[in-house]
C-alpha positions, 0 to 999 in steps of 0.5 A, a space after each residue: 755515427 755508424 758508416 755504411 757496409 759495404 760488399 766490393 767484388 774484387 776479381 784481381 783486376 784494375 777496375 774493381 780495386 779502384 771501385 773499392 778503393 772509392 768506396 773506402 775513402 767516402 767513409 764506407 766500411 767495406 769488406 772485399 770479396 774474391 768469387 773463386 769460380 772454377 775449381 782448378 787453378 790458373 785460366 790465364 784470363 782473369 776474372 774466374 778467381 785464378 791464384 794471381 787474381 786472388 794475390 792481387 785482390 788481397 794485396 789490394 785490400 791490404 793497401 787500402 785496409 780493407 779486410 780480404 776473403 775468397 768465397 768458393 763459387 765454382 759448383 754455382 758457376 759450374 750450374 749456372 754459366 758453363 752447363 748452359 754455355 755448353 747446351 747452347 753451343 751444342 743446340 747451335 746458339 752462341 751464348 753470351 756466359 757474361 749475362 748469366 754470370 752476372 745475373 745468377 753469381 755475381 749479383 745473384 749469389 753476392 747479393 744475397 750474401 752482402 744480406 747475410 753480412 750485413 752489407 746495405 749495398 754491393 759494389 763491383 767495377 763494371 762500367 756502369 751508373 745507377 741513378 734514380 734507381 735507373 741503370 744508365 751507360 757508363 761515361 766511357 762509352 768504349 768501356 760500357 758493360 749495361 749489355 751485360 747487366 740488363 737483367 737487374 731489377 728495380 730491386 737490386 738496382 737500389 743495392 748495387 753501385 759501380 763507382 767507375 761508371 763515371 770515369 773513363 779507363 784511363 782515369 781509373 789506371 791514373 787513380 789506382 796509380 796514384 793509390 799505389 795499387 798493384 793492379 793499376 797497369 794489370 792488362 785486361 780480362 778477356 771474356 768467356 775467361 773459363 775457355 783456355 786459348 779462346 778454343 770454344 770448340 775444344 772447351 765443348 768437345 771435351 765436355 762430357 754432355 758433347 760426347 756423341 753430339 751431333 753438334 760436334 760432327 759432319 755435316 752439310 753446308 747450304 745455301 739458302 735454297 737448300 743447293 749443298 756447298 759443302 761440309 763443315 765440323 759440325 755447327 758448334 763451330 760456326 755462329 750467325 754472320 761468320 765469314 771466315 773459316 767455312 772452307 768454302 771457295 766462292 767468288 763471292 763473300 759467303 755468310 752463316 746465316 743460320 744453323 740448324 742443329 737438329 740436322 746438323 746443317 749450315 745455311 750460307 748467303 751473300 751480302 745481306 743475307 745475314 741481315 735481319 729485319 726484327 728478332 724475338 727475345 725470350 726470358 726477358 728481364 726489364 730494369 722497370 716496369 714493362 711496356 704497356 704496348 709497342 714503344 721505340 727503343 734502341 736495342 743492342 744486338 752484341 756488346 759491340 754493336 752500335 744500338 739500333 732503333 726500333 719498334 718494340 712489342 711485349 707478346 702475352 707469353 712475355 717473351 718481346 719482338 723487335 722491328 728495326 728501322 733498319 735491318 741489322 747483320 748477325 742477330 744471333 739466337 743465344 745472344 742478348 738483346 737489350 734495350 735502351 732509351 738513350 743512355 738508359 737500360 730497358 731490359 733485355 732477353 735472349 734472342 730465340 730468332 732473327 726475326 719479329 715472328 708474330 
């Protein structure tokens, strides 16, 4: 009886040899596959395929027997998540470059390639479950990454597994302690692991497209009269809810409630002006079939944020509006919103506006 080929994502971490690991001890045959993302060496944040990050994914391979390879992705990357990670910056949008590397490299790119190797199905270690061809949250409810998986189809959700979807953290660090795996006890990946010390304006000014962009140079900041408070940097600095770092004196709290890069200014306001009452979503991607009318949903704002019920609505140009029961803060546009029935994923876009435009 033949087994099962299988392609297993291993970016060095905990997660993702554990996912393998299972995969092997069901029988499958799987081959292990290491993204080498950026073309210099160490990021010091795991998950961009640094040297430590390969050793580790090989010695994992080795303890499971399984065979190891290093795919060079970098000029992809470089295209598809750090180029518009930069643009979005300098156009006063925060991205979110963990949606679109999932979508255009680590499914995108890899799926393709489990066809061109023979392998029915591709497994990673993110925090997620697919049931019933239906993306749905990962058990550990701290650990859930659908929020950044949303813009898988119906078509790739029938080749895709994530095998520690249905643990928790902890039991995955138990299970790769008792496998003996090096990574077991590995400290966590960061996100926007290309960005060194977590300094995104220094990532985008030394960029070469920010050279002369208005994004990275003085302006005025506003409140929303238009009353000038005072200058910042430039709006590559700040994002949507920002309280702290505005170099404002106020005796109130003071929030971002927009940028606008075209004249470079920073809109602030008090409590409750950085809520929003509905956003519009564009390039939206739906795991199914899309709603044939308004529908209620739960709809995530930001990893962290808690869903939020609203009232959801397909427009004819596709992109989606939202109307929540209740206002949400910090509806940023260059983040995704995604949506939810339950512990179900929808779909999901990014946002354009904090705000359900008609």
């Amino acid at each position: 009886m033949s087994r099962t080929r299988v392609l297993a994502a291993m970016s060095g971490g905990v997660d993702s040899s554990v996912a393998a690991a299972l995969a092997a001890q069901r029988g499958d045959e799987v081959v292990g596959v290491t993204m080498k993302l950026l073309p210099r060496g160490e990021t010091g944040f795991g998950c961009c395929g640094s040297p430590a990050d390969v050793d580790d994914a090989r010695r994992v391979c080795e303890k499971i027997g399984i065979p190891h390879y290093v795919v060079d992705m970098a000029d992809l990357f470089e295209s598809k998540v750090i180029r518009p990670f930069v643009e979005s910056y300098l156009s006063g949008r925060t991205p979110n470059p963990c949606v679109e590397c999932n979508r255009s490299v680590k499914f995108g790119h890899l799926l393709g390639l489990a066809e061109a190797w023979g392998c029915a199905r591709v497994a990673t270690g993110h925090y997620a479950r697919v049931e019933g061809g239906r993306l749905l949250k990962s058990v550990d409810a701290v650990k859930d990454q659908t929020y950044f998986l949303y813009a898988l189809t119906a078509r790739e959700l029938s080749r895709v597994e994530f095998p520690v979807g249905g643990a928790t953290k902890d039991a995955v660090r138990a299970k790769a302690r008792a496998l003996g795996l090096k990574t077991a006890d590995k400290p966590e990946s960061m996100e926007t692991c290309f960005v060194p010390a977590r300094d995104v304006r220094g990532f985008v000014a030394a960029r070469p497209e920010a050279a002369g962009a208005s994004a990275l140079s003085t302006g005025e900041i506003r409140d929303v009269s238009g009353r000038r408070l005072g200058a910042h940097p430039g709006v590559a600095s700040y994002t949507v809810g920002q309280r702290k770092g505005l170099g404002l004196s106020s005796a109130e709290p003071l929030y971002v409630v927009s940028l606008d890069a075209r004249e470079n200014v920073v809109v602030v306001g008090g409590a409750g002006e950085e809520y929003s009452a509905g956003l519009t979503a564009a390039a939206v991607s739906w795991t199914g079939t899309a709603p044939a009318g308004p529908r209620r949903a739960e709809v995530r704002v930001r990893h962290r944020h808690a869903p939020a019920a609203a009232e959801i609505s397909v427009r004819p140009d596709g992109s989606v509006t939202a109307r929540f029961d209740v206002p949400q803060r910090a509806v940023a546009p260059g983040q995704a919103a995604v949506f939810y029935d339950g512990d179900e994923v929808l779909g999901g876009g990014t946002i354009v506006s904090g705000g359900a435009e008609s």
